[in-house]
C-alpha positions as CSV (number, residue, x, y, z in Angstrom):
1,X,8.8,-13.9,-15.8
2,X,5.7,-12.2,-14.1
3,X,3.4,-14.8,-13.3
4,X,-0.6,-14.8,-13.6
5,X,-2.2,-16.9,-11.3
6,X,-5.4,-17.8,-9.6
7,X,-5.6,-18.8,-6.1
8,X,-6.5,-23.0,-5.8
9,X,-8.9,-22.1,-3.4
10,X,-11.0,-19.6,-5.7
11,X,-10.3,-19.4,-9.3
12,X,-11.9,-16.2,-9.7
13,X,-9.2,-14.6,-7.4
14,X,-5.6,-14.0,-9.2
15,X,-2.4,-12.2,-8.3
16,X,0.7,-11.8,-10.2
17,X,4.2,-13.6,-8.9
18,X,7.7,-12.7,-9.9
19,X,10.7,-15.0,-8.7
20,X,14.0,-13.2,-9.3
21,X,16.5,-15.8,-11.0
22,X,17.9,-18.0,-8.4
23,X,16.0,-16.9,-5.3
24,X,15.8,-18.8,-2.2
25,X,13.7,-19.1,0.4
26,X,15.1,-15.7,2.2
27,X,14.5,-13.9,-0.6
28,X,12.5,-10.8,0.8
29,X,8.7,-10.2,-0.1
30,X,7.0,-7.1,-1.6
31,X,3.2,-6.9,-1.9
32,X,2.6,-4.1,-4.6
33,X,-0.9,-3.3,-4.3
34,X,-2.1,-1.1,-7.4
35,X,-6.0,-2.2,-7.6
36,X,-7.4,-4.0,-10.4
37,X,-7.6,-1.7,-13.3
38,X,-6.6,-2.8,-17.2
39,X,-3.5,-1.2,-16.7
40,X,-2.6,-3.4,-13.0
41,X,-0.2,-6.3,-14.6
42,X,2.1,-3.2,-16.6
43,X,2.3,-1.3,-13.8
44,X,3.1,-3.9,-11.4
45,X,6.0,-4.5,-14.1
46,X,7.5,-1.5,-13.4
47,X,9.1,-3.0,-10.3
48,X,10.5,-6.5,-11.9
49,X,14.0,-5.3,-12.6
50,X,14.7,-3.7,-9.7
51,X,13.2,-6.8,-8.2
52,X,15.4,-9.0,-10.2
53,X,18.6,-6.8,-9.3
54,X,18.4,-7.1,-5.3
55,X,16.7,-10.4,-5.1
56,X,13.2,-9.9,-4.1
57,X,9.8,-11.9,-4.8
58,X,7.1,-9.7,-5.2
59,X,3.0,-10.6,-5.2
60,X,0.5,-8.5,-6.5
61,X,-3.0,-9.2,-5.7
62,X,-6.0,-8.4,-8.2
63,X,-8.2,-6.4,-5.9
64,X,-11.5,-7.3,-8.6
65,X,-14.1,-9.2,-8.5
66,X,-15.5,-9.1,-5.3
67,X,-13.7,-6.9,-3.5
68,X,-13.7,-4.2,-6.4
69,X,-16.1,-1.6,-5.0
70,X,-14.7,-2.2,-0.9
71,X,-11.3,-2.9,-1.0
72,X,-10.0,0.2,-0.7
73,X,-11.3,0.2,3.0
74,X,-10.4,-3.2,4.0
75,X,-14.1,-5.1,2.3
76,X,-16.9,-6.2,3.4
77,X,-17.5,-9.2,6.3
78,X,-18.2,-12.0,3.0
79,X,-15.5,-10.3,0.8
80,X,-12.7,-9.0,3.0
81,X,-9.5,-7.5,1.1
82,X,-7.4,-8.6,3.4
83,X,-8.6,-12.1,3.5
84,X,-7.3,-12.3,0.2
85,X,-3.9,-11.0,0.7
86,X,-3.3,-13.5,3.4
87,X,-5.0,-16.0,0.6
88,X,-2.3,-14.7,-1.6
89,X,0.3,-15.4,0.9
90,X,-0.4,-18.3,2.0
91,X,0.0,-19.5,-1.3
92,X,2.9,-18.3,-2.3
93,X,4.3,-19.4,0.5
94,X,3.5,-22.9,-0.2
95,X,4.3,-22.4,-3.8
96,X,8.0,-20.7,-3.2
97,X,8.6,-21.9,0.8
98,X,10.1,-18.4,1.2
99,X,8.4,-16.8,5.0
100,X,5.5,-14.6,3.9
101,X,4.6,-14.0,7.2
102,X,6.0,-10.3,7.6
103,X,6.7,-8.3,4.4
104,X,7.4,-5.1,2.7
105,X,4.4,-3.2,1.4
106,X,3.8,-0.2,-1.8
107,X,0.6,0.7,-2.5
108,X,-0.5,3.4,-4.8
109,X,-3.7,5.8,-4.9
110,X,-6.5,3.4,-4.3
111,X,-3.9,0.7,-3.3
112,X,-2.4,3.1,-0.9
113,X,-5.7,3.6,0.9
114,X,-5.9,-0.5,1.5
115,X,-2.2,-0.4,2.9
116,X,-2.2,2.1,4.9
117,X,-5.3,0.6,6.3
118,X,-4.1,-3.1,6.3
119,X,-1.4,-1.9,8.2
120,X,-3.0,-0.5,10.5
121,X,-5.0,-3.3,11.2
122,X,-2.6,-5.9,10.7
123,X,1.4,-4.0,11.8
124,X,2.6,-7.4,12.8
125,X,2.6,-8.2,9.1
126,X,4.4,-5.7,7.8
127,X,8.1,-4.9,7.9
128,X,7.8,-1.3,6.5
129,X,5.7,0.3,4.1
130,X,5.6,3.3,1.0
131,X,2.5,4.7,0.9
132,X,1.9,6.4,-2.2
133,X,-1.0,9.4,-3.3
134,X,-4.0,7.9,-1.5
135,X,-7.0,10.0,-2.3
136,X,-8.6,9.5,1.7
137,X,-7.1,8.2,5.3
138,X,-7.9,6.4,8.2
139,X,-6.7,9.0,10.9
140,X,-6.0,7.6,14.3
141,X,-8.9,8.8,15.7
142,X,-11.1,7.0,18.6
143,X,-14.7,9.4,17.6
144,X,-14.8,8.8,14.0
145,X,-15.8,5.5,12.7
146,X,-13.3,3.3,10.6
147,X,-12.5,4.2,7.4
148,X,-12.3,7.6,8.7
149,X,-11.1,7.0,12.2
150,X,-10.2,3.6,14.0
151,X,-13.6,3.5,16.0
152,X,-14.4,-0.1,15.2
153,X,-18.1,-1.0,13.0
154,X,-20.5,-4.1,12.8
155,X,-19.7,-4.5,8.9
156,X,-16.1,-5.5,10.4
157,X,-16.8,-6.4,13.9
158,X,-12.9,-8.0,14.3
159,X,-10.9,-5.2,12.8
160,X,-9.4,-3.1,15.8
161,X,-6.8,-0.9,16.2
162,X,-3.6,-1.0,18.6
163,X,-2.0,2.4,18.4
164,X,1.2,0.7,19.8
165,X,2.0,-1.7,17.4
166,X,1.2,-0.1,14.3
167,X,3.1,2.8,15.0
168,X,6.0,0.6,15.0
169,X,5.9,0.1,11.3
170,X,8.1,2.5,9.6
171,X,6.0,4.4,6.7
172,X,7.2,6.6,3.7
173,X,4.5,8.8,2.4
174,X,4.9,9.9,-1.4
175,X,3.4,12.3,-2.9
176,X,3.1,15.0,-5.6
177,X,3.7,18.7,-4.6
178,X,1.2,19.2,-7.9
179,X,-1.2,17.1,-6.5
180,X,-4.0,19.6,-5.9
181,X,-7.2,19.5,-7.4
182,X,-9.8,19.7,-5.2
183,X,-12.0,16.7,-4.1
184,X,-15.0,17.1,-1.9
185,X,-16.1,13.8,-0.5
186,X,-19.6,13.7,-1.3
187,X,-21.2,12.0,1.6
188,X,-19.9,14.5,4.5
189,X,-18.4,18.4,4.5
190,X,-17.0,16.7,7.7
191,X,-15.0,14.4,6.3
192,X,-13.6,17.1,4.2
193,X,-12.7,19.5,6.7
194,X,-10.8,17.1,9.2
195,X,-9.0,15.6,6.0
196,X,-8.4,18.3,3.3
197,X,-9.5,19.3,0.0
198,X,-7.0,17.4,-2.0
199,X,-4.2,14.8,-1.9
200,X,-1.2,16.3,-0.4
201,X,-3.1,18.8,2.2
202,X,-4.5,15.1,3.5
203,X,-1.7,13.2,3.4
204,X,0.3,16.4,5.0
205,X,-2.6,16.0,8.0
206,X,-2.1,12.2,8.1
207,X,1.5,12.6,8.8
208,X,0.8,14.9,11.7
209,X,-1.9,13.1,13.3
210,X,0.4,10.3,12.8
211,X,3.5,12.0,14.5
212,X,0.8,13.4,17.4
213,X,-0.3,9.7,18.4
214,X,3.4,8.9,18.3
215,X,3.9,11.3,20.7
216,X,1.1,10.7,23.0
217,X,2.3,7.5,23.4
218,X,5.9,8.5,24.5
219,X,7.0,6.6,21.2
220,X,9.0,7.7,18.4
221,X,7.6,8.7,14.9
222,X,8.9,6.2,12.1
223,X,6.4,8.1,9.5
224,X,8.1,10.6,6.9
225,X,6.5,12.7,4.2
226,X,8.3,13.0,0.8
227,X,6.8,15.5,-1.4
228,X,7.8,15.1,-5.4
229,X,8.7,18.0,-7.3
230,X,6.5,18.4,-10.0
231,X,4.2,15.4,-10.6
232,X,0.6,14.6,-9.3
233,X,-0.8,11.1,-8.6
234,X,-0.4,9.5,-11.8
235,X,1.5,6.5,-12.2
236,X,3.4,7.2,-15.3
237,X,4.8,10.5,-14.5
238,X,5.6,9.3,-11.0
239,X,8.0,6.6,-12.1
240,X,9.2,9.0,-15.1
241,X,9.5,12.6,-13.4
242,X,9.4,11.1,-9.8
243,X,11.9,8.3,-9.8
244,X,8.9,5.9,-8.2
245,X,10.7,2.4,-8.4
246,X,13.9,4.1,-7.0
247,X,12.0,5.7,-4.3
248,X,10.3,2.4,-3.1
249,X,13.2,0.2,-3.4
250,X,15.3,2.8,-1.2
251,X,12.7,3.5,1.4
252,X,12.0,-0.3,1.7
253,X,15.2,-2.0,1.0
254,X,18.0,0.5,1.5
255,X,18.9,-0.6,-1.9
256,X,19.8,2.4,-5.0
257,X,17.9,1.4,-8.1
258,X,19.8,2.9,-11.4
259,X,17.9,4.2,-14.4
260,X,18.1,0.6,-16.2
261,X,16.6,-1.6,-13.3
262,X,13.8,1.2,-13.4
263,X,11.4,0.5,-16.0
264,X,10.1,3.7,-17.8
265,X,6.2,3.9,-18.7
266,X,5.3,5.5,-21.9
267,X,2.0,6.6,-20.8
């Protein structure tokens, strides 16, 4: 069963839990993070039977509330994001006694652009990580300030950046080969230009600067674009059309995920 539950500390924060029958405390940890929206507790049910097949917990936290309007770019210094992951964690580590302390990490579209960032700031957490559609990118860049680049900011004055660790966290990027419509970000033509028009021309320019730092620091690049045949961003079409669950499970887990451990969303 997919738990709903508030954390002790602050019952207006919630996540969603899901034990696989007979789990122990190795059983591996995925943090889905898919936002907040009316449709967050379905679509984190997607993943339950292929979380149920292999063994693995999985925590979802609400990213409401508080951190509604900021957590896509980590929060704000009183309501941090990723203050309430590690929250999340930490409770559910007391709760299951399983190591939360490194994990496996999905987000998608506005969930992706908090992963990709939280790992960045925070590699030694994660294990590996499928980034999926985010609509804008932290580019490891020293000149532009973070969300944009990784030049640090007094909203966030201990977030930094060590090219050197988090490029040793191994990252899939998914996303769909129709996922064109143009977006101009409305505060800067700048922004635009160094990051794209639309979704996969960014994440396509992510990947390279990515692959470029690697580089630059003699290191190898563990980042790897996947472009979907036929789909966009949406959630439903990517788990129908674009075999979503399967992808994740595989890049994450080595594990193959048949049709029935794949849940199919109508919408």
């Amino acid at each position: 069963m997919l738990l709903r539950r508030v954390l002790r500390n602050d019952p207006t924060k919630e996540y969603l839990l899901y034990r696989p029958t007979g789990a122990s405390t190795d059983s591996p940890l995925l943090v889905v993070v898919l936002g907040a929206g009316r449709q967050w507790q379905q679509q984190v049910a997607a993943f339950i039977p292929a979380c149920e097949r292999i063994g693995v917990t999985l925590l979802s936290p609400s990213m409401g509330g508080a951190v509604r309007t900021s957590y896509r770019s980590i929060g704000r210094h009183e309501n941090r994001a990723d203050v309430l992951l590690h929250d999340c964690l930490r409770e559910v580590s007391l709760h299951t006694g399983i190591d939360a302390t490194r994990f496996r990490l999905f987000g998608h579209s506005s969930g992706a652009q908090f992963a990709h960032r939280y790992l960045m700031a925070h590699p030694h957490r994660v294990e590996s990580a499928v980034i999926a559609c985010a609509r804008w990118y932290t580019f490891p860049d020293t000149s532009r300030k973070f969300p944009f680049g990784i030049r640090p900011i007094k909203r966030l004055p201990d977030l930094t950046f060590n090219p050197e660790q988090y490029l040793l966290v191994r990252i899939t990027l998914l996303e769909g080969t129709m996922d064109t419509e143009e977006e101009v970000f409305h505060h800067s033509d700048l922004i635009s230009a160094q990051q794209g028009n639309n979704r996969l021309e960014r994440a396509r320019r992510w990947v390279a600067a990515m692959r470029s730092q690697a580089q630059a620091h003699a290191m190898p690049s563990l980042i790897e674009l996947n472009e979907i045949e036929g789909v966009s961003h949406h959630f439903g079409p990517l788990c129908r059309e674009g075999r979503l669950v399967q992808r994740v499970f595989w890049s994450l887990f080595g594990a193959t995920i048949d049709e029935e451990s794949a849940t199919t969303l109508r919408q």
